[in-house]
N, C-alpha and C positions, 0 to 999 in steps of 0.2 A: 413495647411495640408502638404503642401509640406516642411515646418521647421519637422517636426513629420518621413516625408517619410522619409528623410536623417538621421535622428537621428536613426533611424530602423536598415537603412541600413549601417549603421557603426556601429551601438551595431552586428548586427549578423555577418557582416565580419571580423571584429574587435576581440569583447571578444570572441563570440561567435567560432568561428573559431579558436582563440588562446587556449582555453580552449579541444577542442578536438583534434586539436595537440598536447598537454601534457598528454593528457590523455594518447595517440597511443604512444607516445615515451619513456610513462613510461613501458607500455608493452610489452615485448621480441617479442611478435608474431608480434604484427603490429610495430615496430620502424623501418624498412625497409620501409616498406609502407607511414610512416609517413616524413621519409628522402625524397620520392619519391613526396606527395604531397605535401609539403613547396614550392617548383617550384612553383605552380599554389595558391596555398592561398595567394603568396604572391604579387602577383597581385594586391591585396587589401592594400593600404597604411594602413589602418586601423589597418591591423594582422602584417603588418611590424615590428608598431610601437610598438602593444601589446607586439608579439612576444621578441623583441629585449628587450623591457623592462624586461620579465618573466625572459630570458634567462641570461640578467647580475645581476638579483634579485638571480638566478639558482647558478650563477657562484661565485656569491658573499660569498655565505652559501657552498659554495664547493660539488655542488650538483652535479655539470657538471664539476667538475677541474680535473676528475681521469687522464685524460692524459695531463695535467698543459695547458688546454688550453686559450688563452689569450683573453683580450678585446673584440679585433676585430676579432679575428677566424670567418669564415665563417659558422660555426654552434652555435656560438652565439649572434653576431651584426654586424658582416661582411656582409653577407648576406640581411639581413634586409636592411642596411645601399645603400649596394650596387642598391638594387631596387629601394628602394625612391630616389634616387638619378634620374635613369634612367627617373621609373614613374613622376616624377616632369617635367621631359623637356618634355616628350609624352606627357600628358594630358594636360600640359600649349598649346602646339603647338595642340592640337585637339582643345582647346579650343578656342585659338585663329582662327582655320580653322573655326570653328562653326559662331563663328562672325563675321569674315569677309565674310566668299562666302555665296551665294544668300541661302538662308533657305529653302531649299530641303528637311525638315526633312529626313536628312540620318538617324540617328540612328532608328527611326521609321520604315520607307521603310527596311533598312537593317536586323531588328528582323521581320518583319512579313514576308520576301523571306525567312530568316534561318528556320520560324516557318514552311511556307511552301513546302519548300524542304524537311525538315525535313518529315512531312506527307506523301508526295509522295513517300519518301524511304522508309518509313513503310508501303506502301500498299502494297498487293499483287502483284505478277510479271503480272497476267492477267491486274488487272486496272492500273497500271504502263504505260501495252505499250499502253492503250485504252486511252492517255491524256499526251498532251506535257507538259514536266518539263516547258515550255520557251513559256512565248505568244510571239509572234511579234508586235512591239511599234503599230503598224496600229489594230492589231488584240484586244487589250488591250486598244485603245482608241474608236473604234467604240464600245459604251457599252451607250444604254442611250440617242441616240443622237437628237433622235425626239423630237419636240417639235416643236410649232404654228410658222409654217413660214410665217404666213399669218398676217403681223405684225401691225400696226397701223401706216397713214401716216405720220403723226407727226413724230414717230419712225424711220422710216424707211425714212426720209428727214434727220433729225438727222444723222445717220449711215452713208447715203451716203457724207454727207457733211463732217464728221470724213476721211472718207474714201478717200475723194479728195482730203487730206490735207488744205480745205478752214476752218482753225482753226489757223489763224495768231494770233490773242489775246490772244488764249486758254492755261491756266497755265495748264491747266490738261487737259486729254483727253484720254478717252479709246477706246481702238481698236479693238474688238473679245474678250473681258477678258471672261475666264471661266475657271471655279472651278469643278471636277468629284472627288468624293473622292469613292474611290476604295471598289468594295462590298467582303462579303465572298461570302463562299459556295453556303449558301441558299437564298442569296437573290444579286440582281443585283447592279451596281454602283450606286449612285447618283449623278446627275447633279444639282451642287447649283447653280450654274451662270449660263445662256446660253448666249455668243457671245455678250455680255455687251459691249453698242459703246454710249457715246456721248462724250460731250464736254463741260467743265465749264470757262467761260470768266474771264478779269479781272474785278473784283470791281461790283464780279456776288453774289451772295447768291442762292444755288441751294440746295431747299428739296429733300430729297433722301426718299419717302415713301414708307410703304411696312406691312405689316401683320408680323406677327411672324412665321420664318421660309422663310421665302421670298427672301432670299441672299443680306440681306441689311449689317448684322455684319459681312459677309462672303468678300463682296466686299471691304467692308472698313479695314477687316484684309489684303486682299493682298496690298493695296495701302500704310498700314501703313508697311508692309514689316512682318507680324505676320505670313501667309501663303504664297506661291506660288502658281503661276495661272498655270490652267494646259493647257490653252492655250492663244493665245494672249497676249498684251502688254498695259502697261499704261505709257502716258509718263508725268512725273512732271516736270516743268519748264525748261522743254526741256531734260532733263535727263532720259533713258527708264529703267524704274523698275526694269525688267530681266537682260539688261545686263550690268547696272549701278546703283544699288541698294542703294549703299553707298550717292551716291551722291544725289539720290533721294529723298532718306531720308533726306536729310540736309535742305528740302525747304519742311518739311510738320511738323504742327505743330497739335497735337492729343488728345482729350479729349474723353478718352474711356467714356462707360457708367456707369462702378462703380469705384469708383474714388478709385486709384491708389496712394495712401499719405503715407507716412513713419510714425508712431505715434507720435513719440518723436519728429521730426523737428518740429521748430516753424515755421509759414509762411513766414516768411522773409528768412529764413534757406530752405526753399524749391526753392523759387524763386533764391535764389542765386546758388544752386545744378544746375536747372538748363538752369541758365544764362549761367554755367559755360561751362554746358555741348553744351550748343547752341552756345556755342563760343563766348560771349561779351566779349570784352576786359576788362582787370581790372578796367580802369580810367575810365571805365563809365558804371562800374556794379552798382555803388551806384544809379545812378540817374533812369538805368531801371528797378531795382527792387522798388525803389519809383513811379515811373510813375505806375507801374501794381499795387500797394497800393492804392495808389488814386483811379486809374479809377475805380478798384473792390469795392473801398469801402471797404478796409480789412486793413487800419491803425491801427486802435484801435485793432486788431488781430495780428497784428504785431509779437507778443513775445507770442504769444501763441501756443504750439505744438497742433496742427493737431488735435489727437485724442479729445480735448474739444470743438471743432468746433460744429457747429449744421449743419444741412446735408446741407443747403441753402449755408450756407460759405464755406463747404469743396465742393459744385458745381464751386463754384466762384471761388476758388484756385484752382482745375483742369481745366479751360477756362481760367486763368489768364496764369498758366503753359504751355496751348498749343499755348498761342497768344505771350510768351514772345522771342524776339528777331524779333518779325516782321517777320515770315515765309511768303511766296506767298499764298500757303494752309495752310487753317486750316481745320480739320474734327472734327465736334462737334458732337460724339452721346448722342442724347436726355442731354442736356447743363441744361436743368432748373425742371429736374426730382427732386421730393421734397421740393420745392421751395414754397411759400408761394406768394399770388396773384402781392402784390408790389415787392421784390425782383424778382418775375418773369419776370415782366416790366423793373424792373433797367438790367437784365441781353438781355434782348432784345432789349433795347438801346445800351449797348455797344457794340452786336454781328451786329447792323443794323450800326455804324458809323464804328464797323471794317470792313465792307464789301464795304462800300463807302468812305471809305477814302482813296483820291488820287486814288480809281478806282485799286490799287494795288492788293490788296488781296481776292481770291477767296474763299468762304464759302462752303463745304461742311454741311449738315445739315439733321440729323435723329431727329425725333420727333413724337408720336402718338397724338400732338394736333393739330389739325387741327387750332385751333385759333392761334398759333406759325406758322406754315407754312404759314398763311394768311398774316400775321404783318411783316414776316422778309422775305419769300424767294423769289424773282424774279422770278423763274423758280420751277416747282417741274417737279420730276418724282417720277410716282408712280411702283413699282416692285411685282409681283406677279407669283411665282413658277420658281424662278429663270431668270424671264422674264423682260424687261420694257414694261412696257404697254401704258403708254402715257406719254407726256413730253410736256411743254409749261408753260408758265405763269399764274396763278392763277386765273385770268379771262378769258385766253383763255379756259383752262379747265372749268372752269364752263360754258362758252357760249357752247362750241361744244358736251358735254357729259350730259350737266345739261338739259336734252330734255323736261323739264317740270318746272313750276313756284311753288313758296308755298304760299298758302292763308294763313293770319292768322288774324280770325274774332272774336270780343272781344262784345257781347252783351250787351246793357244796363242796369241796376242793376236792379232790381224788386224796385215799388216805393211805399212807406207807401199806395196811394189810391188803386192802384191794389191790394196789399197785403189785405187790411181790406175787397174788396168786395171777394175775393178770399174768404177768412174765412169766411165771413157774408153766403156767398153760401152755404158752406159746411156744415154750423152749423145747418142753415134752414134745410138743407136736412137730414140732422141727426136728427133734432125731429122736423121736419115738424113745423117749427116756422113760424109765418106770419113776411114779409119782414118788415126791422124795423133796422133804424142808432141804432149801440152800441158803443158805447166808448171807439172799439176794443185797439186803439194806446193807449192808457192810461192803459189800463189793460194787456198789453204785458206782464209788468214785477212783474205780481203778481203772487207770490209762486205757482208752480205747485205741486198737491195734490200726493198722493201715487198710485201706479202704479195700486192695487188694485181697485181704488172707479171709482166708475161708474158714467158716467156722465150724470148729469139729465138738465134740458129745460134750469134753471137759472145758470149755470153754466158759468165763464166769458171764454174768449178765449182760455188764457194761463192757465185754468186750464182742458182743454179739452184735454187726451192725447189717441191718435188713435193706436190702437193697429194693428197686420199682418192682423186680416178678416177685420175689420174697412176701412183697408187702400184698399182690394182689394175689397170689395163696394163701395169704394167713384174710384177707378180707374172703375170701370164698367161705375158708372152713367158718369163719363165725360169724358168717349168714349177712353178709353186706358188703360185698363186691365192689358194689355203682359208687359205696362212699370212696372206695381206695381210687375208683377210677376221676371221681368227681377232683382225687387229692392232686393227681399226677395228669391231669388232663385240664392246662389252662383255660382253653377256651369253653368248658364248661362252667367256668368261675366260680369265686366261694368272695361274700362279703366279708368273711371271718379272716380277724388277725392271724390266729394259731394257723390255719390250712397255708396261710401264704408265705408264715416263717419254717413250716414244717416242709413247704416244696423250695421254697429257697434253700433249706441245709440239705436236701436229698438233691439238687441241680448242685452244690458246691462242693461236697464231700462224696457223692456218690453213692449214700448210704444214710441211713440212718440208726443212732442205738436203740435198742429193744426198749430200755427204761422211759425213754420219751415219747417211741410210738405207743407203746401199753397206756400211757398217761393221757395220750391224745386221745386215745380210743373209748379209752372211759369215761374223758370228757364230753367227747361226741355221742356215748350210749345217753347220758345223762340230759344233756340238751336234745338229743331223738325223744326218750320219752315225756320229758316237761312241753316239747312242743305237740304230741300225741293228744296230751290232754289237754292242753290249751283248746285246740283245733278242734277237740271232741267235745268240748265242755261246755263250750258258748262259741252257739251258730254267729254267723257272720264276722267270727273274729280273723285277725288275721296278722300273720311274721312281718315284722317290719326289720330285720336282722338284727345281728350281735353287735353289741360293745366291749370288749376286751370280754371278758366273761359273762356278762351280761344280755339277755334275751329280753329284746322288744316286741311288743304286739299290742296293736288297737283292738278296742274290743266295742263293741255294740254299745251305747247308752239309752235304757229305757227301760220302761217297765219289767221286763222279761230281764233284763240283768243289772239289777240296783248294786250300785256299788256294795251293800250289805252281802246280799247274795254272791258275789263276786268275792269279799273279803274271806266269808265262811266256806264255801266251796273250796277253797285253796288253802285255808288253816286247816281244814280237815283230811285234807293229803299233803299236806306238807311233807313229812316226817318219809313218807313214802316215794314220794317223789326226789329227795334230797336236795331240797330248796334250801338256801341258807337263808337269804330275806327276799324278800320281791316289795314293789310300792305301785300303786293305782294314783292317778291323779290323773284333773282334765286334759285336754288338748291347750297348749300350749300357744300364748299371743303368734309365735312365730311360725304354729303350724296353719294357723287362722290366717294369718296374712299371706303366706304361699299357698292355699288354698286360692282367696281372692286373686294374686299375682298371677296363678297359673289360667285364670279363666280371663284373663284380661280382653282376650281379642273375641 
């Protein structure tokens, strides 16, 4: 897009511009005017260079020699000549001002004050004096500034400890960081950051969590030096962002989230770009671009450009690229995004021994998997509406926020003898048969007839198929109705796998066999009563639904129901309940973060 933008922009300064300058100096009327605009077109290297070309193409064919003008004449490549010359030293020296001082985007700030001065001198003289040309720097930042002072103590023990300077180990550490990016007319500022303060250790790995939109890529562009904070400071390895930028950047090593690759370098070609660029000395550029081969696992990639990579290897070459030279910080956004289950593990082995190795280097780390933050980060903080909202260690946050336990109850399978009196009941009761052993298990797998034929006395099990009125008379006689209707009645939904493959085969066949309904039924007796006593047994618990056969539920954590109590209670009905196993564990990182997510606004 942006190769596309410039080519635009030099076809239309360029031809473009050169083309209706000949046209105006072919023309008696405008060739004054045309004398007059050169000054200013030629601004544009672009038209210089056209220009200067057309004009000794001009001069050549004796089209411009009526008064034997030469070469270099100022109205035919003097001129030209003489700009580029100038423009060459100007724009190198902006450019070089660009890069070096702290990235203020001037040229942005400076076209949107022109855009707006502009406006103000075109309005009326009444609304003119009804609004100052000029906020004042206090007037211009009070915009926006509320927001939950009522912080979380975690948080705000953090803050304060930033704040006393008790952060001797601390490679990194922010201080009030905040980001306000400036509103129009109609609508007010935005505040991405608010007063962003903790503090990341050596040989720390700290998840940086957050929703989309939450000031997680925001924070991580000012550190990497992409934006400027519009207030507060961050300091790297002792060095302060604002007003040592350069040098702060020398000790952070960066793995944006869409990988950043040149196409045509091969991987070795990129690692050695830059080695270069990070300053490794020559005599031992060989060995560090082999050492990050290895450890990535990207030898056999070696000689291959970029663009052939598969996305897992171009993740691996952009974390190989921000770790090489041994920076203090690394910032990893989302490191193992596309990544296949084992490569995902190899790449969270090497971010878990960069962060403990020698205790030197500190992990910055964005990730939406809650099983990544679990595996690698020491510490998380979770961010929400430009906030942090809590910070601690991955078990401390589950102990302090996780205010509830998860049940998860796994019933015993329906067994060939329950099944066949299951069926012997229903068959009887469908034609009033006298009780009498049938052969049910042996005849399971015999061909089930046509959806049509009706089933008469002799009929064997599996060839009995129950059709919707069938099914809600046999839910009548054994006393549960609402379930048959809950089965055959979509819009009163069912989260359960089995109801939605059991009314899928009754909409496709028009029926269903006795064997499978009897099996469903017993299943569903079984999860009625384990969820009876869940429900009765510990107040405030509650169904969070089924997992293929599996029954979830939160349950209260606190005094009144200690996981002990909890464990014993349900070992001592077990056997009655026909439980095959169940497990208790906390609330889960990722139930804690949707918790936080869901309260965002």
């Amino acid at each position: 897009m942006a190769q596309n933008v410039v080519l635009l922009v030099h076809f239309f300064s360029g031809i473009i511009l050169m083309v209706i300058s000949f046209i105006m100096g072919v023309i008696p009327t405008t060739a004054n005017a045309n004398s007059f605009l050169k000054n200013f077109f030629r601004i544009s290297p672009g038209f210089c260079f056209a220009d200067g070309l057309a004009s000794l193409a001009l001069l050549r064919q004796d089209v411009k020699n009526e008064n034997g003008s030469g070469v270099f004449d100022w109205n035919v490549t003097g001129g030209s000549i003489c700009y580029l010359a100038v423009e060459g030293i100007v724009y190198f020296l902006l450019t070089l001002g660009f890069e070096l001082l702290p990235p203020q985007k001037v040229s942005s700030i400076f076209a949107n004050e022109c855009c707006e001065s502009i406006k103000r001198l075109c309005r009326p003289t009444a609304q003119s004096h009804s609004e100052p040309l000029l906020r004042s720097s206090s007037e211009s930042e009070n915009v926006n500034l509320d927001f939950d002072l009522r912080e979380d103590i975690d948080v705000q023990s953090e803050r304060n400890r930033v704040l006393s300077g008790s952060v001797d180990k601390a490679i990194l550490y922010l201080r009030n960081l905040r980001k306000v990016y400036p509103g129009g007319r109609h609508r007010g500022a935005k505040v991405a950051v608010h007063s962003l303060t903790f503090a990341v250790q050596e040989g720390e790995c700290f998840g940086f969590l957050g929703t989309n939109g939450a000031g997680k890529t925001t924070t991580l562009s000012m550190l990497s030096g992409e934006e400027s904070p519009t207030g507060g400071t961050a300091y790297i390895f002792g060095s302060d962002m604002r007003m040592n930028p350069k040098a702060a950047r020398q000790h952070i090593g960066y793995c944006p989230q869409f990988d950043a690759l040149l196409e045509f370098l091969t991987v070795q070609e990129h690692l050695q770009l830059y080695a270069r660029i990070k300053g490794v000395p020559d005599y031992n550029l060989a060995d560090v671009v082999m050492d990050k081969l290895l450890e990535f696992d990207l030898l056999k990639h070696s000689n291959k450009p970029s663009f052939t990579l598969s996305g897992g290897n171009k993740r691996k070459l952009s974390v190989a690229i921000a770790m090489i030279g041994d920076p203090p910080v690394v910032i990893l956004d989302e490191p193992s995004t596309g990544m296949d289950p084992i490569a995902k593990r190899f790449m969270w082995e090497v971010i878990s021994r960069l962060s403990t190795r020698q205790g030197k280097t500190a992990v910055i780390l964005t990730t939406h998997s809650m099983n990544e933050a679990q595996a690698l980060c020491t510490r998380i903080g979770i961010m929400v509406g430009g906030q942090l909202r809590c910070i601690g260690s991955p078990q401390h946050l589950k102990t302090r926020f996780g205010n509830h336990l998860e049940l998860e109850v796994k019933p015993t399978e329906v067994i060939s003898t329950e099944l066949e009196y299951m069926c012997q009941i229903i068959q009887e009761r469908l034609f009033d048969l006298p009780s009498q052993r049938r052969g049910i298990l042996g005849e399971l797998e015999i061909c089930i007839g046509g959806t049509d034929s009706v089933p008469s006395e002799n009929a064997s099990v599996a060839e009995i198929r129950l059709s919707a009125a069938m099914m809600v008379t046999i839910g009548r006689w054994l006393g549960n109705e609402d379930r048959i209707q809950t089965l055959l009645s979509p819009s009163r939904g069912s989260d359960e796998i089995s109801d939605e493959q059991l009314s899928e085969q009754l909409a496709r066949d028009g029926g269903i066999p006795l064997p499978i309904f009897s099996e469903w039924w017993l299943t569903k007796e079984k999860f009625s009563i384990i969820n009876s006593f869940i429900l009765s047994s510990f107040s405030g618990s509650s169904y969070q639904g089924c997992n293929g056969l599996s029954i979830k539920y939160q349950l209260p954590h606190g005094e009144d129901h200690s996981i002990a109590d909890i464990f014993g209670h349900i070992e001592r009905n077990r056997n009655q309940l026909s439980i095959a196993d169940y497990s208790i564990s906390q609330s889960t990182l990722e139930t804690i973060f949707n918790h936080f997510a869901a309260n965002s606004n």
